[in-house]
C-alpha positions in Angstrom: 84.2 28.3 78.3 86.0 25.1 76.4 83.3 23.4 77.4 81.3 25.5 75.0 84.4 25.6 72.3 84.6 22.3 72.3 80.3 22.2 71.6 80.8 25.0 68.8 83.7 23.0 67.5 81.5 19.7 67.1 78.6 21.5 65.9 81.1 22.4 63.0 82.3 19.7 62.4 79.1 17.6 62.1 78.0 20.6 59.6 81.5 19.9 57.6 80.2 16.9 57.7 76.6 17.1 56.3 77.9 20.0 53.5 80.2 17.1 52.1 77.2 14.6 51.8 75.3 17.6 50.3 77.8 18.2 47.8 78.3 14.9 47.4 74.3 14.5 46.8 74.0 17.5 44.6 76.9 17.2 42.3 75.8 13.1 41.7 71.9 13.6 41.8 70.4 12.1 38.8 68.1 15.3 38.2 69.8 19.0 37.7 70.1 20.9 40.3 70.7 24.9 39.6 70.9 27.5 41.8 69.7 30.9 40.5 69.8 34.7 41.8 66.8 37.1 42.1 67.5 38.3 38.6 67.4 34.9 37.2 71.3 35.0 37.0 72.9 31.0 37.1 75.3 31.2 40.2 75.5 27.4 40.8 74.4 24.1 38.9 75.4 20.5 39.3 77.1 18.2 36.6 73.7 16.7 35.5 72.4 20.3 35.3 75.4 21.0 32.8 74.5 17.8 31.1 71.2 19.2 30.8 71.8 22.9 29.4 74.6 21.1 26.9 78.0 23.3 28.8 80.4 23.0 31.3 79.6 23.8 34.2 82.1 26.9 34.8 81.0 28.4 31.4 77.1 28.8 32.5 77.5 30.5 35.6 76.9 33.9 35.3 74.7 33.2 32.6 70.8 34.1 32.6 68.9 31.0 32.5 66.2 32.3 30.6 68.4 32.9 28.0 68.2 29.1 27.3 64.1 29.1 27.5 62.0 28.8 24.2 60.3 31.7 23.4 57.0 30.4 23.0 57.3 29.2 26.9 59.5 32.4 28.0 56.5 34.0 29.6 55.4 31.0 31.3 59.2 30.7 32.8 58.9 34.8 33.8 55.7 34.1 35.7 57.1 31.0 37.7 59.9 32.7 38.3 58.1 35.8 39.7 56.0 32.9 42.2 58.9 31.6 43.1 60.2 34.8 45.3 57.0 35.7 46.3 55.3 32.8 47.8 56.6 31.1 50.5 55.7 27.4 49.2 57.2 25.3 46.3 56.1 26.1 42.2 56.7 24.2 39.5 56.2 24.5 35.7 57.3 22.3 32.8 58.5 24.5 29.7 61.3 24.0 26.9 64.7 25.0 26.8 67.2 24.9 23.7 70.6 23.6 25.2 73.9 25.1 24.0 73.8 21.7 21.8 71.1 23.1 19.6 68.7 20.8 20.9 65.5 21.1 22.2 64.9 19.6 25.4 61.0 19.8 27.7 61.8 19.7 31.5 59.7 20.0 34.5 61.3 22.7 37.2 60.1 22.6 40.9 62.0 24.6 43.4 61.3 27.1 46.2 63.2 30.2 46.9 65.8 31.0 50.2 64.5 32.8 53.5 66.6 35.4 52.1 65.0 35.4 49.2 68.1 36.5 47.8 68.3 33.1 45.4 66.2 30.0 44.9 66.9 26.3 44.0 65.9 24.7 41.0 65.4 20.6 40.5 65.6 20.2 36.7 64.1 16.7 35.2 64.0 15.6 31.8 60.3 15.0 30.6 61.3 14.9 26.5 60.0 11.8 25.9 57.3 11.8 28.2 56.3 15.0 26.7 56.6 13.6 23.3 54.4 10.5 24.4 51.7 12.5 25.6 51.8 14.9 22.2 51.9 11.6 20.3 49.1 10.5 22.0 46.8 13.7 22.2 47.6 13.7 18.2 46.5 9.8 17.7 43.6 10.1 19.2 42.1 13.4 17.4 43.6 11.0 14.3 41.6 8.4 15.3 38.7 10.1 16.6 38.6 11.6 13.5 38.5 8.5 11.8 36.2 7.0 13.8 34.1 9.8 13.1 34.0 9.5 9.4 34.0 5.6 9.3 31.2 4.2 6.4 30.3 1.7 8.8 27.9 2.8 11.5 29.6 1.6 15.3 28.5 1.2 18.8 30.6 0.6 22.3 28.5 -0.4 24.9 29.2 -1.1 28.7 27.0 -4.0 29.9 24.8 -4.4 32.6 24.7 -7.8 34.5 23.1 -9.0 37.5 23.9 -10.3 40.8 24.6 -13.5 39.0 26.5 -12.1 36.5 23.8 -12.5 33.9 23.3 -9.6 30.9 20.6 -7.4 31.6 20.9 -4.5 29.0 24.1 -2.3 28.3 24.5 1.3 28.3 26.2 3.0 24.9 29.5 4.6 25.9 30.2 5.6 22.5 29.0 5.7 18.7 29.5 7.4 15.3 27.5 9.6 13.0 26.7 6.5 10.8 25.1 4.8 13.1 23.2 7.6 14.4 22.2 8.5 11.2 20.7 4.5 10.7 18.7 5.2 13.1 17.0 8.3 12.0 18.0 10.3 15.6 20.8 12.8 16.7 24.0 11.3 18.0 23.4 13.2 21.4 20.4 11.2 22.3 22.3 8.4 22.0 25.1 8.3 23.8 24.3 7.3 27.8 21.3 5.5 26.5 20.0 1.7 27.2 20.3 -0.4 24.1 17.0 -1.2 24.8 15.7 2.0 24.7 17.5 3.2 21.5 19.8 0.7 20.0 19.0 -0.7 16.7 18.0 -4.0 18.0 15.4 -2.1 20.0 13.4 -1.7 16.8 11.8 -4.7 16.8 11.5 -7.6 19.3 12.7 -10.8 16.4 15.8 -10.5 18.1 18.1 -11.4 21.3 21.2 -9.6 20.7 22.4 -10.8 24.7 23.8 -14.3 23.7 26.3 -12.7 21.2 28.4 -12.1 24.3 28.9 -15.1 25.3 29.3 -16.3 21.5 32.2 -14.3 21.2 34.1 -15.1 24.6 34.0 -18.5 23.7 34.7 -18.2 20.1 37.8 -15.5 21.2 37.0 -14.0 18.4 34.7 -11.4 16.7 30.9 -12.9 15.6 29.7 -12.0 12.5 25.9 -12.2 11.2 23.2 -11.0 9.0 20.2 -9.4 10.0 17.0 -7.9 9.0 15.3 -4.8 10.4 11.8 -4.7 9.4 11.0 -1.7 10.6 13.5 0.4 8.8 13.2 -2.5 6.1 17.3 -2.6 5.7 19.5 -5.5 5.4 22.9 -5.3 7.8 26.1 -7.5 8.2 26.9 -7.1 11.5 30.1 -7.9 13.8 30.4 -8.4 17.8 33.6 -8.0 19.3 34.3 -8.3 23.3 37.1 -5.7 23.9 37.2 -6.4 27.6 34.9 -8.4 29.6 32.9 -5.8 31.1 32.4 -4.3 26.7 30.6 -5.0 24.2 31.5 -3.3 20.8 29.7 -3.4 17.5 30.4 -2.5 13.9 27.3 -2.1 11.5 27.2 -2.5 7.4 24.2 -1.6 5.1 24.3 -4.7 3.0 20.7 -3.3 1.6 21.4 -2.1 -1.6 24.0 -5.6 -2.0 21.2 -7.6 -1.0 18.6 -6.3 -3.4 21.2 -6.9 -6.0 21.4 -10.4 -5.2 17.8 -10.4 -5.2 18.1 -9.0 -9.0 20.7 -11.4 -9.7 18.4 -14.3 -9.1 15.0 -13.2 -10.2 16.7 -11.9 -14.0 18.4 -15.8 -13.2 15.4 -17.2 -12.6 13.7 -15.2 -15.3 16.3 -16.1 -17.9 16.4 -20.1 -17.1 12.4 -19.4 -17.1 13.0 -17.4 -20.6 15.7 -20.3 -22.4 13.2 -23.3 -20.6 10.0 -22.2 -22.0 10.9 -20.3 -25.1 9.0 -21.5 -28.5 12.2 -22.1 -29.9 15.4 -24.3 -30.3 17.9 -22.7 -28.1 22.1 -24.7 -28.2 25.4 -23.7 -26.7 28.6 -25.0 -28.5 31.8 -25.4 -26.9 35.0 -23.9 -29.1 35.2 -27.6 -30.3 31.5 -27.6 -31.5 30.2 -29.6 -28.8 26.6 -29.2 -27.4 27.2 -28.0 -24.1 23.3 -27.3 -23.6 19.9 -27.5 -25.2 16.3 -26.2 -24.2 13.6 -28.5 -23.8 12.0 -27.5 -26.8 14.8 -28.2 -28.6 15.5 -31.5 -26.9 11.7 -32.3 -27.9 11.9 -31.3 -31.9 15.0 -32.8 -32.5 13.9 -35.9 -30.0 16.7 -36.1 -28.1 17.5 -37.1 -24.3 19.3 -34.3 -22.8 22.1 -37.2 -21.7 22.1 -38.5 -25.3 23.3 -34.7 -27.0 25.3 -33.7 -24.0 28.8 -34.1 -25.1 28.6 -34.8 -28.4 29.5 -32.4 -31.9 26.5 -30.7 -33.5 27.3 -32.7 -36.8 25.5 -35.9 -36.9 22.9 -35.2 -34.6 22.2 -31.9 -35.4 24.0 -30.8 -38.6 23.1 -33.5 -41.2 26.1 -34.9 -42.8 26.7 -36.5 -45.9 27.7 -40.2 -45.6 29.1 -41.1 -49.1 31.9 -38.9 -47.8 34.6 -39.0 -45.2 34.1 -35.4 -43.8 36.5 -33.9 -41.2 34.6 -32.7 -38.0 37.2 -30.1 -37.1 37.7 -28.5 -40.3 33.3 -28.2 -40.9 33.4 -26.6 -37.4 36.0 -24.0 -38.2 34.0 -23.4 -41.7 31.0 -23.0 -39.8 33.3 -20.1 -37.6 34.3 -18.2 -41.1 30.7 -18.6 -41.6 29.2 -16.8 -38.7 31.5 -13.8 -38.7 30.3 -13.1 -41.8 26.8 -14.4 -41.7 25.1 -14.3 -37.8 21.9 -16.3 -39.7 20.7 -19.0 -42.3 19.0 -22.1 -43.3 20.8 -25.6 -42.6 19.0 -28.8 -42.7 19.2 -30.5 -39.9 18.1 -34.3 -39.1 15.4 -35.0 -36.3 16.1 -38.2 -34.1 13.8 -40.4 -36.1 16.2 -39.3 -39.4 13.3 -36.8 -40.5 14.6 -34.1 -42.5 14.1 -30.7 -40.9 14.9 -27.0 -42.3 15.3 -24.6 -39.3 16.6 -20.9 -39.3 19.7 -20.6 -37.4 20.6 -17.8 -35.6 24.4 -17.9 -34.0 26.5 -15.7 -31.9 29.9 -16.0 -30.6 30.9 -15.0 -27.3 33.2 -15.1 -24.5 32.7 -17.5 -21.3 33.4 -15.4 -18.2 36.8 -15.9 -18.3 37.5 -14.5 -21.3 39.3 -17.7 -22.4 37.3 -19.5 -24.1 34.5 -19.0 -26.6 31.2 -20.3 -27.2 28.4 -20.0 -29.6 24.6 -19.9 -28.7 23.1 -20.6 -31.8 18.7 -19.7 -31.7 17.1 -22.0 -34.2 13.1 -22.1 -35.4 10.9 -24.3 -38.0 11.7 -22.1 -40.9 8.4 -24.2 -42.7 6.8 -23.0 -39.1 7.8 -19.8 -39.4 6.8 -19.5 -43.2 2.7 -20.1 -41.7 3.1 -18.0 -39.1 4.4 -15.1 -41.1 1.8 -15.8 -43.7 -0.9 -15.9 -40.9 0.9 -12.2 -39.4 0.5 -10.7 -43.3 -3.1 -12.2 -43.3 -4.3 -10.3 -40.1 -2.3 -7.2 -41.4 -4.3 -7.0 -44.6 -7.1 -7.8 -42.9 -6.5 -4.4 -40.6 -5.7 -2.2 -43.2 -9.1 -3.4 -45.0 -10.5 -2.4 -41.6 -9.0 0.7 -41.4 -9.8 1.9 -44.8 -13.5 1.4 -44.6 -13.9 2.7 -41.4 -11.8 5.9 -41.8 -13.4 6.6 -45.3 -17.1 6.7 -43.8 -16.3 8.2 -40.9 -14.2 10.8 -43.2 -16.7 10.5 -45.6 -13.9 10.1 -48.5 -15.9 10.4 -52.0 -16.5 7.6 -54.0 -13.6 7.9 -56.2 -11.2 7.9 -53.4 -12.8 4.9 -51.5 -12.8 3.1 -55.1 -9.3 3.6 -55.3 -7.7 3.2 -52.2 -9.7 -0.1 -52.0 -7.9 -0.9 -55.0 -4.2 -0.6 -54.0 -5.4 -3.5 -51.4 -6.6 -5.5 -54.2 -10.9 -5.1 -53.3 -12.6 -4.6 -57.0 -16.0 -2.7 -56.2 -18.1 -0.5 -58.6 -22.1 -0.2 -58.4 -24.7 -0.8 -57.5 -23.7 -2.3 -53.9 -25.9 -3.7 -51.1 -24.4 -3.0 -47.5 -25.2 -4.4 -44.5 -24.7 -4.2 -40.6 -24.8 -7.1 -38.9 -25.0 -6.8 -34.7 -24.2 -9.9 -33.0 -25.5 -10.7 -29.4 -22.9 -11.8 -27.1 -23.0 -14.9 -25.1 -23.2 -14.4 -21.5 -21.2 -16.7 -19.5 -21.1 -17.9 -16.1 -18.8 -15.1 -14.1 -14.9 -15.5 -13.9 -12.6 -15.1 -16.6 -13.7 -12.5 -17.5 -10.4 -11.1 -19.5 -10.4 -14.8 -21.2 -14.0 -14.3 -22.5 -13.3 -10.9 -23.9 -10.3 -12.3 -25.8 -12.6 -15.3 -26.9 -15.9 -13.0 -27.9 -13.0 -11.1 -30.0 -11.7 -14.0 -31.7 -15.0 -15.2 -32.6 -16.2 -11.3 -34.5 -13.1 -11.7 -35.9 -13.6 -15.3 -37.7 -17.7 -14.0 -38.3 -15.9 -11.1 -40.2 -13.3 -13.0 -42.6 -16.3 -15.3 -42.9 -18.1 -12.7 -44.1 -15.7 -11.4 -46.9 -16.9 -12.2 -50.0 -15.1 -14.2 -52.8 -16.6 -12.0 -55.3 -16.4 -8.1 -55.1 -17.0 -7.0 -52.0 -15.4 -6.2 -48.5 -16.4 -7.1 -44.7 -15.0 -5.3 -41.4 -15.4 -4.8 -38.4 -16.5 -1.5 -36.6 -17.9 0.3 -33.3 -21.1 -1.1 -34.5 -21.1 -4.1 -35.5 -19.4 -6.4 -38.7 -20.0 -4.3 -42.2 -20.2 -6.3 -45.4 -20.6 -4.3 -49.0 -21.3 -6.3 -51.9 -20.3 -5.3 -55.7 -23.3 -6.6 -58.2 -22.5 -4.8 -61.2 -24.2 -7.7 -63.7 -27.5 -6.5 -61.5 -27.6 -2.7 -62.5 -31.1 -3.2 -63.6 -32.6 -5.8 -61.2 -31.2 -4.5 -57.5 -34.6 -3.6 -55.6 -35.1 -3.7 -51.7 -35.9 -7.4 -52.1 -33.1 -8.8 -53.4 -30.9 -6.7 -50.8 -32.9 -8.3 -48.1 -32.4 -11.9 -49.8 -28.5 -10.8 -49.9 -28.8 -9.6 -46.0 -30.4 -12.7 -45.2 -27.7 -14.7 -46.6 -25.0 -12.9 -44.6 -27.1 -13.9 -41.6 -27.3 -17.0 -42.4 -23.2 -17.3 -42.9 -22.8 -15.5 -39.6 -25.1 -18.4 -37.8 -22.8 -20.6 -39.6 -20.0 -19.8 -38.0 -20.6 -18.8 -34.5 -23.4 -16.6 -33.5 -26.8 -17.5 -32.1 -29.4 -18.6 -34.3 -31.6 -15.9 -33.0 -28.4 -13.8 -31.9 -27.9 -11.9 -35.3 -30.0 -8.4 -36.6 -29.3 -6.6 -39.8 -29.5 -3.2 -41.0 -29.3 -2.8 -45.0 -29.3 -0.7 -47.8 -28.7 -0.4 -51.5 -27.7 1.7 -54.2 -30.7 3.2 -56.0 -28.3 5.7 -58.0 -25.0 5.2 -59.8 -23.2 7.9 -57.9 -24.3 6.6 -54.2 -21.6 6.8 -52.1 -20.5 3.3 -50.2 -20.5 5.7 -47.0 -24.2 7.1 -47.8 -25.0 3.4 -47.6 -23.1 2.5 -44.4 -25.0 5.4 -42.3 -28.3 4.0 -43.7 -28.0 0.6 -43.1 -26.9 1.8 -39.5 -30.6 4.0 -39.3 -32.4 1.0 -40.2 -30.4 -1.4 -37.6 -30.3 1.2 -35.2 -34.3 2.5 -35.5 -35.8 -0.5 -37.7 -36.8 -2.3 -34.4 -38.9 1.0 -33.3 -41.4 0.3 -35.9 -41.3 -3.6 -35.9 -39.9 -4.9 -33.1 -40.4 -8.6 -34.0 -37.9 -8.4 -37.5 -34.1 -8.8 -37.3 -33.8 -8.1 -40.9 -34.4 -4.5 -41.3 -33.9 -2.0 -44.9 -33.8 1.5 -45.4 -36.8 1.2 -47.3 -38.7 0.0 -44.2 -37.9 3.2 -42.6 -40.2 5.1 -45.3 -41.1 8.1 -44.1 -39.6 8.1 -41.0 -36.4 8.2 -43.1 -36.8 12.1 -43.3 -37.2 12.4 -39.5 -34.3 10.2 -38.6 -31.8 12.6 -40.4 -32.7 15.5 -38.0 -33.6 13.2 -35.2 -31.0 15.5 -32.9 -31.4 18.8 -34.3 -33.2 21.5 -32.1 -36.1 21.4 -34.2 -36.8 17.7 -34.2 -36.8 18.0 -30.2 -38.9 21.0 -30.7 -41.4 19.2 -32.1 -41.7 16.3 -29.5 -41.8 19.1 -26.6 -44.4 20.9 -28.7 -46.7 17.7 -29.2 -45.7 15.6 -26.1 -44.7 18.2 -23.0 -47.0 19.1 -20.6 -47.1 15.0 -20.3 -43.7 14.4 -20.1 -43.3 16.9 -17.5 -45.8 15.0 -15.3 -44.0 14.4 -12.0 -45.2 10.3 -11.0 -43.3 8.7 -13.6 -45.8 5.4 -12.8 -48.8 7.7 -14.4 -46.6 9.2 -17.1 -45.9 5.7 -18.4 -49.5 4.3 -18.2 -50.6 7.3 -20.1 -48.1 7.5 -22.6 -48.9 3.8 -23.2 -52.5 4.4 -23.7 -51.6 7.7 -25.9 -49.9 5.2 -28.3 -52.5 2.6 -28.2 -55.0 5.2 -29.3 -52.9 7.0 -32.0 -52.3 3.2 -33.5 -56.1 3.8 -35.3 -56.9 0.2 -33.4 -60.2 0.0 -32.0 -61.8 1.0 -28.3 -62.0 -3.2 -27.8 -58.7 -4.5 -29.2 -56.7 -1.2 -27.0 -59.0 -2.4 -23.7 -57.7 -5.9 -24.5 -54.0 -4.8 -24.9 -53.9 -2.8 -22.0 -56.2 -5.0 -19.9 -58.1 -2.2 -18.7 -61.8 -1.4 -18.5 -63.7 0.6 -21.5 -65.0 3.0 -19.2 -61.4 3.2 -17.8 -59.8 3.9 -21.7 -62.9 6.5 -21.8 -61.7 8.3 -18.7 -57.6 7.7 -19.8 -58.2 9.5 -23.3 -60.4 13.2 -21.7 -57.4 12.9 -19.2 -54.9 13.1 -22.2 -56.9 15.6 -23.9 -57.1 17.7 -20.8 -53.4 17.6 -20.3 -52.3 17.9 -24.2 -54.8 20.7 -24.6 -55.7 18.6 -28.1 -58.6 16.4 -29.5 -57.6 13.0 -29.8 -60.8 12.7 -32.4 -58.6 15.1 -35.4 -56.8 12.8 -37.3 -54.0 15.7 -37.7 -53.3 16.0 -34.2 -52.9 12.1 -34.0 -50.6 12.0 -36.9 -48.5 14.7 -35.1 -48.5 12.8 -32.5 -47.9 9.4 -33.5 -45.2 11.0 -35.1 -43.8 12.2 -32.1 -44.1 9.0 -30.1 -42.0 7.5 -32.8 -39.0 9.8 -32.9 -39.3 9.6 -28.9 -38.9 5.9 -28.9 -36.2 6.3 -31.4 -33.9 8.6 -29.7 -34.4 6.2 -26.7 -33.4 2.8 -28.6 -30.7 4.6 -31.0 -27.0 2.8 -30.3 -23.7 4.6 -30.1 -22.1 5.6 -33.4 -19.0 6.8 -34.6 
């Protein structure tokens, strides 16, 4: 029996014993320790507990603890408390608690409830500013995710792919914006887990071993940067490589395409300018604020005949600027003269002194502006041979009176003004005409050249009808031009009222030839139509339409002449008036038809030849000569005609009506464009 007292009595003791080093752990743990009922009541709680809940520790027993639980994590705290007591294992949750201190505070509680289940222990730790560093850190990276996703600069993160030997094979992209997605024309999700090879931008074309840039940077230990070209999406990009780690390779991506074709601009309107200032046809200086030349073109370098070195440097008056030297002139104050000058007056005349010491008079043009600093100003001053300039304007109101004699002419026929208003309106330009006038057409054959140049030879052919034409003017009254059918000349011979015939408009015709031969065209190269006034009250526009008849159908009836009149048309000037009208084609349908219908076009032509050979009143040998046929071959053409007119060749009306009719054929055939 003391035996077993003295066994009960150690096994207190040793209990004693492990209760103090209990106490002793739970009331100096680090963590809080609390102790809570069924209810959630506080029945026991070490000091760093207290610490924790802000109180002493005698004050929060008795206390609910949920009392001191945020209410956005109170249900969280009920349903780990409600685990606790009903599971046999340890629970834990993390939730925060607003301390008697007014503080909020996040712990982590693990604990596990008694056999009994009467009460359960609680270990209480202080996560605050772990919880804070994870919050910080979930909010940083939707901040930066967010600004990765909205970067302007398209960027790739790729993890690389070696070999055994540690050599790059191809990389996988881990990650990449919208930008760069978008650069490449394809959806971000078909992207991402892809080989660079497969869908990068480098993929695009083969120019281009984008491998080595790995090893660039590691050895540079720092971020490459290049430019590059993608033909196939025909974009310029500035490009960086970056190694984040060894096993990374990260790109960024900048559209430099519209900045590139800037630069381009930049240096063609450069290059375009220097071309511009270089090759101008006139003097072009910049002065310093001193009056210095700064520059000169090289036509003004070769007018003045100067050395660039030798003007370079040195004030505009003296070289330039002709100074008198009977008197002792002051450089600076001529320069700031010329200044009041030009803010009043941008232009004017100044003589100016060539290198040789000739005397020169050259329009100046001058503008001040700013360098691109803003600091300093400068003049460009545009200067041209005023005595130059004179001729050329002279030579510009030449060809414009020249066009509005043109235009006159050729909108009054084809307007048909009366003769009053031609009269007059020729007068305003200074053109004296009154009747009776002799017009004529001239039509000029063009050379034909060997082919190439072809815009060069219609520029020259041009030039050329328009010296024939001015050639052409007369001195006297009169007026040439030039229209869509050749170069018109009217002639004013008022002293020969009662001498002008047909003869002496040819001899006047044949003249204007002649001047036309004299100055450009092809001896045989030149054919005139002509006409004259055989009444007072003849319109010059009557005239012009029938010298263009006789031009135009003169060579149906004599093909050999190039001098054809009105006159020559005789009566054939009655059928040329209605050569188009319905009747006129009538008539040729009604004489000609059922030949021109035939359907072998080889036998039409040989008939209608012997047709016209028989009309012509020649005789059965002279047509067998012309057409070198047989004259039992003609006998046999002429009852095949017959048959197929339904006529008799033998009446000399039905010949006439058809002669006739073979001549307005042929005519509508060789008639030229007109209007």
């Amino acid at each position: 029996m003391s035996a077993e007292v003295h066994e009960l009595l150690r096994e207190q003791e040793a209990l004693a014993a492990e209760k103090i080093i209990f106490d002793d752990l739970f009331e100096n743990a680090p963590v809080g320790y609390v102790v809570l009922g069924s209810d959630g009541q506080i029945r026991q709680l070490n000091p760093a507990g207290s610490i924790l809940l802000g109180e002493e520790n005698h004050r929060l027993c008795g206390l609910w603890f949920d009392g001191f639980v945020s209410e956005p994590d109170r249900s969280e705290y009920n349903a780990f408390l409600q685990r606790i007591f009903q599971s046999s294992g340890r629970e834990s949750c993390e939730i925060g608690i607003n301390n008697r201190q007014d503080r909020l505070l996040f712990v982590s509680l693990e604990g596990s409830a008694t056999r009994d289940l009467q009460e359960c222990c609680l270990m209480m730790r202080d996560v605050t500013e772990s919880r804070i560093v994870k919050q910080s850190m979930v909010f940083n990276e939707s901040k930066y995710r967010t600004l990765f996703e909205n970067l302007n600069v398209g960027f790739s993160y790729h993890l690389l792919q070696k070999d055994a030997d540690g050599q790059i094979l191809d990389s996988v992209i881990l990650e990449a914006n919208p930008v760069y997605a978008e650069m490449l024309g394809r959806p971000l999700s078909e992207l991402i887990g892809r080989k660079k090879s497969e869908v990068g931008l480098f993929s695009l074309t083969a120019d281009f071993d984008w491998r080595p840039l790995y090893q660039r940077s590691v050895s540079a230990g720092q971020p490459v940067t290049f430019e590059y070209y993608c033909k196939h999406l025909k974009q310029w990009f500035l490009i960086m490589a970056f190694v984040p780690s060894p096993q990374h390779l990260a790109f960024i991506y900048l559209d430099t395409t519209e900045k590139k074709q800037k630069e381009q601009l930049a240096i063609e309107t450069e290059r375009r300018y220097r071309s511009l200032v270089c090759e101008a046809n006139a003097i072009i200086m910049i002065l310093n604020s001193k009056g210095d030349i700064s520059f000169m073109n090289d036509y003004g370098l070769s007018f003045f005949g100067y050395r660039s070195e030798e003007l370079i440097g040195q004030s505009v008056f003296g070289p330039i600027i002709r100074l008198d030297r009977d008197k002792q002139q002051d450089i600076r104050k001529l320069f700031a003269i010329f200044k009041m000058k030009i803010k009043r007056h941008h232009r004017g005349m100044i003589e100016s002194l060539t290198r040789q010491g000739q005397r020169v008079l050259v329009d100046w043009t001058v503008q001040e502006c700013q360098d691109f600093t803003g600091d300093e100003a400068r003049f460009v001053a545009v200067g041209i041979d005023a005595i130059d300039a004179r001729k050329n304007q002279r030579e510009v109101e030449k060809h414009l009176d020249r066009q509005r004699r043109w235009n006159l002419f050729n909108d009054g026929i084809s307007r048909r003004l009366s003769h009053s208003e031609l009269i007059g309106a020729a007068r305003q330009l200074g053109i004296v005409l009154s009747p009776p006038y002799v017009v004529g057409l001239l039509e000029i054959d063009r050379e034909v050249k060997a082919p190439g140049g072809a815009g060069r030879e219609v520029v020259d052919w041009q030039s050329k009808q328009d010296g024939i034409t001015e050639a052409l003017q007369p001195w006297e009254a009169g007026a040439a031009w030039k229209t869509r059918d050749g170069i018109a000349v009217v002639r004013s011979f008022p002293d020969a009222a009662d001498k002008m015939n047909a003869k002496l408009a040819r001899t006047i015709a044949e003249e204007m030839s002649k001047r036309a031969v004299q100055f450009g065209a092809k001896t045989n190269g030149v054919r005139v139509g002509c006409a004259h006034s055989t009444h007072p009250m003849q319109s010059i526009a009557e005239l012009y339409e029938q010298a263009y008849a006789a031009l135009s159908f003169g060579p149906v009836l004599s093909a050999a002449n190039r001098l054809h009149h009105w006159d020559d048309l005789g009566f054939y000037q009655f059928i040329v008036k209605d050569l188009h009208t319905g009747m006129a084609q009538q008539f040729v349908e009604d004489q000609l038809g059922p030949l021109l219908q035939m359907n072998r076009s080889g036998a039409r032509e040989e008939l209608l030849d012997t047709l016209r050979e028989i009309v012509s009143g020649h005789s059965a040998q002279v047509i067998t000569e012309r057409l070198h046929i047989h004259r039992q071959t003609l006998v046999f053409r002429k009852k095949g005609l017959e048959k197929i007119l339904d006529v008799d060749l033998d009446s000399a009306e039905v010949v006439l009506n058809i002669a006739i009719a073979l001549k307005m054929m042929s005519m509508t055939e060789k008639e030229y464009p007109h209007g």
